[in-house]
C-alpha positions as CSV (number, residue, x, y, z in Angstrom):
1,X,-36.3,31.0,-7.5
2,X,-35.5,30.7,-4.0
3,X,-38.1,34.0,-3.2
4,X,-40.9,32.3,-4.7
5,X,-40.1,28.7,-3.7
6,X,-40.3,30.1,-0.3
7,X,-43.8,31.6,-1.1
8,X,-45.1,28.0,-1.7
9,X,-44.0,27.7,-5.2
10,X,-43.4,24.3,-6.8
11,X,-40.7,24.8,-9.1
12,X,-39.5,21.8,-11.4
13,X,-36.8,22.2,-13.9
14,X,-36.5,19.3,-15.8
15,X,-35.8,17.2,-19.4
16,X,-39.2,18.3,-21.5
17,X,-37.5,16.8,-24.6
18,X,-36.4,18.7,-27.7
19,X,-39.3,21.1,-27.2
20,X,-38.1,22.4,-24.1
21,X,-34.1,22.4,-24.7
22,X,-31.8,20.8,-26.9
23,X,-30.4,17.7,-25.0
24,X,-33.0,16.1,-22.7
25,X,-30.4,15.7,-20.2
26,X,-32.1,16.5,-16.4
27,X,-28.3,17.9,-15.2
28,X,-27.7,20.3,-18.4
29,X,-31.1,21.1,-17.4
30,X,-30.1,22.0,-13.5
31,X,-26.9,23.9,-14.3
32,X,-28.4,25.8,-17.4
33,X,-31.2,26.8,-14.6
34,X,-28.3,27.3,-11.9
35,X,-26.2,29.6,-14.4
36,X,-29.2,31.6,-15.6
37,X,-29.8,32.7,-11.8
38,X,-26.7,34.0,-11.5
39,X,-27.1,35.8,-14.2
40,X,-30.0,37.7,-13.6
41,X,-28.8,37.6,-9.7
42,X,-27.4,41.2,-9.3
43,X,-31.5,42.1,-10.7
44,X,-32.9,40.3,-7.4
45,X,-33.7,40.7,-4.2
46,X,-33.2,36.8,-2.9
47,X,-29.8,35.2,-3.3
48,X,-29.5,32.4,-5.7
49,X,-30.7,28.7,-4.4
50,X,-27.5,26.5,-4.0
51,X,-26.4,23.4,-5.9
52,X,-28.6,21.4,-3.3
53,X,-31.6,23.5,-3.9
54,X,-31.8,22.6,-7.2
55,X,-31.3,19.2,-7.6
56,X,-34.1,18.6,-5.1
57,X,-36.4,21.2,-8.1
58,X,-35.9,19.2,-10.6
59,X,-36.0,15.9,-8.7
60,X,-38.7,15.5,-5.8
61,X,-40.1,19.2,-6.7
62,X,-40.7,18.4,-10.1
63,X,-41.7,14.7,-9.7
64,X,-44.3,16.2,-7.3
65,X,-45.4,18.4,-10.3
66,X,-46.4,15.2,-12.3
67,X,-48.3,14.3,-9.0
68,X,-45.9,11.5,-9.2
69,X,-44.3,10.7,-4.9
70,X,-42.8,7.7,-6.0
71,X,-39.8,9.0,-7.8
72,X,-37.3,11.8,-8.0
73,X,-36.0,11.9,-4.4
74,X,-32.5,12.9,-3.9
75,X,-30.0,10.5,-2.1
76,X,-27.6,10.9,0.2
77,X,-25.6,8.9,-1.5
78,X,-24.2,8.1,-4.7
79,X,-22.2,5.6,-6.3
80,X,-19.9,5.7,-9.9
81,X,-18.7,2.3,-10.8
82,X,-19.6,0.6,-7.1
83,X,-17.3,3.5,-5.5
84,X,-19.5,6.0,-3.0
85,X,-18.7,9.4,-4.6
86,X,-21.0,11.3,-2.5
87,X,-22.3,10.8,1.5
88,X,-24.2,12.9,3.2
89,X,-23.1,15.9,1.5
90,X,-19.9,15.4,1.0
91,X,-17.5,13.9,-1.1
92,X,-15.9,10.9,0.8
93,X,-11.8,10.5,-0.1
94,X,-11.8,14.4,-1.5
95,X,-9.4,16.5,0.3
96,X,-11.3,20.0,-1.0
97,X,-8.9,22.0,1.6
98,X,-5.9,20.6,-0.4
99,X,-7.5,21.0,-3.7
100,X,-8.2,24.4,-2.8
101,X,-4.6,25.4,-1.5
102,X,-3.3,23.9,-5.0
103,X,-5.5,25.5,-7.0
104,X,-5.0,28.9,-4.8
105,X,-0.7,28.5,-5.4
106,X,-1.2,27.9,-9.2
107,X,-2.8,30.9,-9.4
108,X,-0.6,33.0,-7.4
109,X,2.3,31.2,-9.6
110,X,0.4,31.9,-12.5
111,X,-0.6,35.9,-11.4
112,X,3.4,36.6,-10.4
């Protein structure tokens, strides 16, 4: 994906309805394509597009598809229940160096 996106290539996963998958839900959409590229990524020359990558392909990517520039933009922010979850590529209030050293001592726990 990320070889020919770089060639020019609109690419626009998205929610087709029950023809195209089984759920019409746009972020089952984006992991199911996420999880298929790294399945088939030890077969390809370019690395796989990050979680960024494709949210904007099936947002202002495939939006642009339909010829529609109005809609499917991603934000730099996002708010659950009028709490900012995510700014500017991050995620405000998250300690991810914590979470990592307790998930990384659980697993040593668990592995000794």
């Amino acid at each position: 994906m990320r070889g020919a996106s770089a060639k020019g290539v609109c690419i626009g996963p998205g929610c087709d309805g029950g023809d195209a998958n089984d759920n019409s839900n746009l972020m089952h959409c984006i992991h199911s394509a996420c999880m298929l590229q790294y399945f088939v990524a030890a077969q390809r020359e370019n690395p796989v597009p990050g979680p960024k990558e494709f949210l904007r392909y099936a947002t202002s990517e495939g939006a642009g598809l339909l010829g529609r520039k109005d809609i499917g933009m991603p934000t730099d922010l996002t708010m659950v229940n009028g709490r900012i979850v995510w700014k500017d590529g991050e995620f405000p209030g998250l300690d991810e160096a914590g979470m990592a050293a307790e998930a990384e001592a659980v697993m040593k726990a668990t592995l000794e």
